[in-house]
TITOR-504523 format. One record per residue: residue number from 1; y, z, x of N, C-alpha, C in turn. Coordinates in nm, 4 decimals. Layout:
<sites>
SITE_NUM_Y_Z_X_Y_Z_X_Y_Z_X $
...
</sites>
This chain:
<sites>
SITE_1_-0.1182_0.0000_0.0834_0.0000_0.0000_0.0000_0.1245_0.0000_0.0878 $
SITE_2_0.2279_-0.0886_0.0542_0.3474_-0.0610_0.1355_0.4046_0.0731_0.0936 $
SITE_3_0.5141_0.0711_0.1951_0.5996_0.1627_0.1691_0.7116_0.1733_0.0597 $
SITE_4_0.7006_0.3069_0.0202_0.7987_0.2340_-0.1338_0.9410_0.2998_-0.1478 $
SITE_5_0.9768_0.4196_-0.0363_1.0993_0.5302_-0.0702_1.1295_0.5148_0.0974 $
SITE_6_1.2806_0.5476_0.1004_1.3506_0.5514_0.2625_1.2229_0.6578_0.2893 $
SITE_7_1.1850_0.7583_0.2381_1.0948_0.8572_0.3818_0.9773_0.8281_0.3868 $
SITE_8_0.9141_0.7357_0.3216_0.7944_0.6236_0.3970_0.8267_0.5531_0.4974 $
SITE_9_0.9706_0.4498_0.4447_1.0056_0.4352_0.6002_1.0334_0.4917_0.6954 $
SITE_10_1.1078_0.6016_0.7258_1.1301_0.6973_0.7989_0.9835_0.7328_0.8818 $
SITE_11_0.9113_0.7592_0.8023_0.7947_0.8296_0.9066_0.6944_0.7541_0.9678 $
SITE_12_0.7324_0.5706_0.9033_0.6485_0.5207_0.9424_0.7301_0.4550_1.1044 $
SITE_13_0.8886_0.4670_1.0927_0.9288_0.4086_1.1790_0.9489_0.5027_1.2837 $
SITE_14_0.9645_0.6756_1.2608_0.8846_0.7504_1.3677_0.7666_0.7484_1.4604 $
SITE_15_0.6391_0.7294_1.3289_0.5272_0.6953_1.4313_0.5186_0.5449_1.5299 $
SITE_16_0.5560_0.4978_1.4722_0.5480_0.3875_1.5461_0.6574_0.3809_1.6975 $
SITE_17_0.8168_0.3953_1.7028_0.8895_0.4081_1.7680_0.8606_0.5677_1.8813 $
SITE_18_0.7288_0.6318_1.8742_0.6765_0.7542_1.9173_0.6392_0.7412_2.0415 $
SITE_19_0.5925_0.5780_2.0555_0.5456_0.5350_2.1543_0.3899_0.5093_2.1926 $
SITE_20_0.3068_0.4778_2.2779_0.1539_0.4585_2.3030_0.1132_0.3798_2.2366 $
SITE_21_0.1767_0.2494_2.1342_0.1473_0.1649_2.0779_0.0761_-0.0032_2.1465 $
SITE_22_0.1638_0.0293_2.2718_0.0919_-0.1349_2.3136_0.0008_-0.1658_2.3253 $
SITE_23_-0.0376_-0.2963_2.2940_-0.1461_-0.3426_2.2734_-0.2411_-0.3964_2.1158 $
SITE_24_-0.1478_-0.2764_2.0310_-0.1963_-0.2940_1.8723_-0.2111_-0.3521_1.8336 $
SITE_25_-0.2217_-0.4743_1.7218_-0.2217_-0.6231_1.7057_-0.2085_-0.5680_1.5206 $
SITE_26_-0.1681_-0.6693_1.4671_-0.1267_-0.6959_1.3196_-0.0560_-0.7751_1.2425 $
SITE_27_-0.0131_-0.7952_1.1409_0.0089_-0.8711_1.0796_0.1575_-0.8690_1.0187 $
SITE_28_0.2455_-0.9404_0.9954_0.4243_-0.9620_0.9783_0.4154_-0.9081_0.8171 $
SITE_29_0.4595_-0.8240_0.7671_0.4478_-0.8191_0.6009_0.6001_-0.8448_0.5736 $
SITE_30_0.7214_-0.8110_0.6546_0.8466_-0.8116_0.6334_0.9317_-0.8290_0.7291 $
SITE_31_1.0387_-0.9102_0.7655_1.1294_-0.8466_0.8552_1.2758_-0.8116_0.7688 $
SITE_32_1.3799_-0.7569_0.8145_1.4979_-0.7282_0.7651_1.5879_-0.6670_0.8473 $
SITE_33_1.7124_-0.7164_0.8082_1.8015_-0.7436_0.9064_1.9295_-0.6105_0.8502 $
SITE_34_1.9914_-0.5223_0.9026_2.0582_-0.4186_0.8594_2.2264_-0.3985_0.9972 $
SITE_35_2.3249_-0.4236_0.9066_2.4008_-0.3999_1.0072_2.5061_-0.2882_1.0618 $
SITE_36_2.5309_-0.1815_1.1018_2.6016_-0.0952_1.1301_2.7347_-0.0777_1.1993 $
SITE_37_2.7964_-0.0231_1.1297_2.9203_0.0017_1.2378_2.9000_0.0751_1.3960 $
SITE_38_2.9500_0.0124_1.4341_2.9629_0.0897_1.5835_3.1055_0.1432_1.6273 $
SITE_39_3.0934_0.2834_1.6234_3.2106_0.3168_1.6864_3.1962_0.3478_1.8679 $
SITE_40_3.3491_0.3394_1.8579_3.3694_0.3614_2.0338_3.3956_0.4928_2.0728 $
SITE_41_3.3253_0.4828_2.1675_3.3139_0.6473_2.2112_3.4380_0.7052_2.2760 $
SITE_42_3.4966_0.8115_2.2579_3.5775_0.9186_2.2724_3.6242_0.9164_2.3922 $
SITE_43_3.7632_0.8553_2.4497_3.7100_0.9269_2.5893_3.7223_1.0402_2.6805 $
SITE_44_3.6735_1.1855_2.5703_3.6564_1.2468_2.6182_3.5100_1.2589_2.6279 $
SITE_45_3.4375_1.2067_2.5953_3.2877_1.1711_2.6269_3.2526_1.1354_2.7133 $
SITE_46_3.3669_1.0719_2.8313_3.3407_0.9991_2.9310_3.3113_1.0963_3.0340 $
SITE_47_3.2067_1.0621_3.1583_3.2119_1.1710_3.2191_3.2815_1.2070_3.3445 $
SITE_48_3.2918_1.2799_3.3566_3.4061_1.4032_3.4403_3.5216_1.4599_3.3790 $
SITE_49_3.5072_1.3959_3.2182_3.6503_1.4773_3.1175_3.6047_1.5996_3.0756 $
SITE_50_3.6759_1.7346_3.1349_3.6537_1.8008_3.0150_3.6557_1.8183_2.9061 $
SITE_51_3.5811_1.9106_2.8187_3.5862_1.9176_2.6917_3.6703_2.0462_2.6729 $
SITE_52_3.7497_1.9953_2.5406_3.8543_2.1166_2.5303_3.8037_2.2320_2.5370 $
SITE_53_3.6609_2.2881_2.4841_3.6571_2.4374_2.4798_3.6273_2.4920_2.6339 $
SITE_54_3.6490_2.3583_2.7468_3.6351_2.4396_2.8856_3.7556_2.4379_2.9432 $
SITE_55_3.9208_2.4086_2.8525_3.9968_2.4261_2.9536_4.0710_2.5424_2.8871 $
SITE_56_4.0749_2.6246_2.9746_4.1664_2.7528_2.9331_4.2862_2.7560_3.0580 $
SITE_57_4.3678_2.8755_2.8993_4.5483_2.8384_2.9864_4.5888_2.9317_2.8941 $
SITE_58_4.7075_3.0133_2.9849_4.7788_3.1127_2.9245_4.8848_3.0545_2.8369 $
SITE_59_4.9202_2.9204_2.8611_5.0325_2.8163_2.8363_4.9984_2.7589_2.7083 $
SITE_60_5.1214_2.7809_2.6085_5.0698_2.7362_2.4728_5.0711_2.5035_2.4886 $
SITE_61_4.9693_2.4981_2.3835_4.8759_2.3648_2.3718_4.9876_2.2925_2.2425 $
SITE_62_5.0497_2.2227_2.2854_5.1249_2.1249_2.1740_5.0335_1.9865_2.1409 $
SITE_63_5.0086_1.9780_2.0203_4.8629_1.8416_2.0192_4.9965_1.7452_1.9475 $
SITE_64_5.0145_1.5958_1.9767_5.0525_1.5056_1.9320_4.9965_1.4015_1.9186 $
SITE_65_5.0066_1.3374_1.7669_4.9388_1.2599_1.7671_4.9677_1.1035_1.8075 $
SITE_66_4.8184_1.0787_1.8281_4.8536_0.8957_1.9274_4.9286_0.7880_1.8186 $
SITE_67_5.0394_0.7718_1.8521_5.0921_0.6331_1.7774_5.1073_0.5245_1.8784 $
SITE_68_5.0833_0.3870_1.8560_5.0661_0.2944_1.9453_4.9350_0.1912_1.9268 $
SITE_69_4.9554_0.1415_2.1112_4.8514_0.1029_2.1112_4.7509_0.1450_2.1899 $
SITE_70_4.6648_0.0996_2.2089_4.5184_0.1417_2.3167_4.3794_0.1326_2.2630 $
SITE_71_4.2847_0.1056_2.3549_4.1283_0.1079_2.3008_4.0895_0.1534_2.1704 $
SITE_72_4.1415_0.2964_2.1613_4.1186_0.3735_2.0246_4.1480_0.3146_1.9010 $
SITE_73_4.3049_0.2492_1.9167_4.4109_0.2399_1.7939_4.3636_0.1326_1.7435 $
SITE_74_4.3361_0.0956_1.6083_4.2962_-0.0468_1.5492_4.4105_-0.0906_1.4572 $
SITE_75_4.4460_-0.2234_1.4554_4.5234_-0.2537_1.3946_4.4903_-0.2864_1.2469 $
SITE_76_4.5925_-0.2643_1.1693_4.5612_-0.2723_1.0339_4.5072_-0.4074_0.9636 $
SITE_77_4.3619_-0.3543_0.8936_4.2838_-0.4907_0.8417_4.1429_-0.5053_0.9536 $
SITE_78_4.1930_-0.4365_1.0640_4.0403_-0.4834_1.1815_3.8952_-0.4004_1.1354 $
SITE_79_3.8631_-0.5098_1.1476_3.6813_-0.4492_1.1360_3.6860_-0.3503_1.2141 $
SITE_80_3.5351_-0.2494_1.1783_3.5080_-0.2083_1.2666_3.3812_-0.2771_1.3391 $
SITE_81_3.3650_-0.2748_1.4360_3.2763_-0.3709_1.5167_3.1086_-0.3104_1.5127 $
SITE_82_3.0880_-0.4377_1.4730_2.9055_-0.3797_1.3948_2.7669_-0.4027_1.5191 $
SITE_83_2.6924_-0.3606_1.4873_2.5368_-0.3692_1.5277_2.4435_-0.4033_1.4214 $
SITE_84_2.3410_-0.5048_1.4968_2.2809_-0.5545_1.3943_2.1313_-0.5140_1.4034 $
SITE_85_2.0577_-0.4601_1.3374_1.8987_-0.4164_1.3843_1.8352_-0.4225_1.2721 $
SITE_86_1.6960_-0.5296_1.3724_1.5675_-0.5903_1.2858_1.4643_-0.4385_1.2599 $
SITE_87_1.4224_-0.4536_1.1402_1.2944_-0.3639_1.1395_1.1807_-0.4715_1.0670 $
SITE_88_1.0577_-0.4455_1.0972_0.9514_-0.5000_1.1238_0.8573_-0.4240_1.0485 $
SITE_89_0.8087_-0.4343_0.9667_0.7151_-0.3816_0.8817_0.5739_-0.4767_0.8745 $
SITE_90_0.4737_-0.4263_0.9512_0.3773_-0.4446_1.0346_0.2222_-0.4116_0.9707 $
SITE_91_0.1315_-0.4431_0.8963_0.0164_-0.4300_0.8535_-0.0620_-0.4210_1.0027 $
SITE_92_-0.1447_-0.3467_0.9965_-0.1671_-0.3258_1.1504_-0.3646_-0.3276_1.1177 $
SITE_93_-0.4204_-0.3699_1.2159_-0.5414_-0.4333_1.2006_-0.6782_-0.3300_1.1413 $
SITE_94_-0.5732_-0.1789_1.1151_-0.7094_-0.0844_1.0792_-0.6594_-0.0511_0.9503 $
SITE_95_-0.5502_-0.1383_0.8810_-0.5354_-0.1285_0.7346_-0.3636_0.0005_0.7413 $
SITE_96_-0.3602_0.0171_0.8237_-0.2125_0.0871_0.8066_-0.0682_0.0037_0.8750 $
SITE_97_0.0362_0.0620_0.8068_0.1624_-0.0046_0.8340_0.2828_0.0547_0.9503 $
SITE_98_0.3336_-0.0032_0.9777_0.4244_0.0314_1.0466_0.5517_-0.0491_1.1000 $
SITE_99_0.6246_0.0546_1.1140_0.7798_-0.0584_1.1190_0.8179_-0.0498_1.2624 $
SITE_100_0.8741_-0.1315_1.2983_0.9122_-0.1446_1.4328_1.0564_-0.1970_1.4526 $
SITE_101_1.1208_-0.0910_1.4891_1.2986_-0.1379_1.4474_1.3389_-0.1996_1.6182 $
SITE_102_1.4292_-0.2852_1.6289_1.4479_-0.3925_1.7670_1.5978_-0.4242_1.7175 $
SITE_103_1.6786_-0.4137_1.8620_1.8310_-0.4323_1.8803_1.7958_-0.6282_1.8395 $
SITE_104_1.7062_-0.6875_1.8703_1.7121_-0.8495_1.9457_1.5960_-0.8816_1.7948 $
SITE_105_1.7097_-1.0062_1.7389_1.6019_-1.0640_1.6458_1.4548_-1.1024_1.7089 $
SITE_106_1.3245_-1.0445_1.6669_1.2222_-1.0812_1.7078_1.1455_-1.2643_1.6307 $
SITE_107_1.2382_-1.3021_1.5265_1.2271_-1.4594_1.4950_1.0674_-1.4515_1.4476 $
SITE_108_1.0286_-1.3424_1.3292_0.9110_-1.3278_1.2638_0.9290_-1.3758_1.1611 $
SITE_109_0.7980_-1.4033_1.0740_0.8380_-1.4181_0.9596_0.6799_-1.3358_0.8697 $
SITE_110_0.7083_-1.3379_0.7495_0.5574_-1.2629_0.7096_0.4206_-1.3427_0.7374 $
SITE_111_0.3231_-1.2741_0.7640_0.1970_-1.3751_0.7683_0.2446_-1.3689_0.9418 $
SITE_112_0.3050_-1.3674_0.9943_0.2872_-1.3786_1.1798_0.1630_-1.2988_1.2428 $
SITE_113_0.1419_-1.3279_1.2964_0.0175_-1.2405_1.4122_0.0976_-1.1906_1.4826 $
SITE_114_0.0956_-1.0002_1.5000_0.1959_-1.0115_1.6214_0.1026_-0.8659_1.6801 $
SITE_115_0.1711_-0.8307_1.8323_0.1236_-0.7258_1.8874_0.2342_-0.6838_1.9551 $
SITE_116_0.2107_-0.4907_2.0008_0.3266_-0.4534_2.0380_0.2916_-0.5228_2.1831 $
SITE_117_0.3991_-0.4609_2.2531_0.4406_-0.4995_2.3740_0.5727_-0.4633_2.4160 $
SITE_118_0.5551_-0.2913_2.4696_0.6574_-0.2764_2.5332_0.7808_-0.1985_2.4587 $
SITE_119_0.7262_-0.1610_2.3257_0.7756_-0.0860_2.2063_0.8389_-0.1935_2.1059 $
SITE_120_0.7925_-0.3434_2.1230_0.8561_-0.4732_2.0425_0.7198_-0.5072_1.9695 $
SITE_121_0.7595_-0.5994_1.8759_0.6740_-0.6847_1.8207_0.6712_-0.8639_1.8975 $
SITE_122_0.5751_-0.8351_1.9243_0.5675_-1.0386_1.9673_0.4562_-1.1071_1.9082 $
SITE_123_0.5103_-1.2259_1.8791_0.4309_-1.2628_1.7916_0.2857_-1.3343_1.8984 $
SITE_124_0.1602_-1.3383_1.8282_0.0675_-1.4001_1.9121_0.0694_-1.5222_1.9078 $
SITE_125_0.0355_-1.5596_2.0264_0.0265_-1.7481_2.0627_-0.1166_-1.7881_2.0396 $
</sites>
């Protein structure tokens, strides 16, 4: 039976993304394509910045906020800049399923022969 609620998928795309899979072999039941925003990281994330709760000071902290421009600032109307990721929903050769989510279209379609390789799906030649 496929999967029918997000926490079928969820646990099926745990076990599978868990790792010790290569080699498996099975069958394409789905692919689907999902796209996300990506935000840009902070740069106080960057490393050698501290983080505010490590800088101490007897000296009172005036916070102003950024007007302008720079990396951070988006201009009005701009996307935010997306990511796109395949999941792979996989009939697998001992009768169970599994999804296999990939940054890089893997160019499946249902009915493919495929095996992992490397935590991917490829299809067999």
């Amino acid at each position: 039976m496929l999967p029918q609620s997000n926490e079928d998928f969820r646990q099926l795309a745990d076990s599978v993304n868990s790792g010790g899979m290569d080699g498996r072999r099975g069958v394409v039941e789905r692919v689907s394509a999902s796209q996300k925003a990506v935000s840009e990281p902070s740069p106080m994330s960057k490393p050698g910045v501290r983080d505010s709760a490590d800088i101490v000071s007897d000296s009172t902290v005036i916070a102003t906020p950024v007007v302008g421009v720079g990396p951070g600032v988006k201009k009005p109307g701009q996307a935010a800049p997306t990511k796109t990721t395949y999941s792979v929903v996989v009939r697998w050769e001992d009768g169970s399923f599994g999804i296999v989510n990939q940054d890089v279209d893997p160019g499946l379609k249902k009915g493919d022969p495929v095996v992992m390789n490397e935590g991917r799906v490829v299809r067999l030649r």
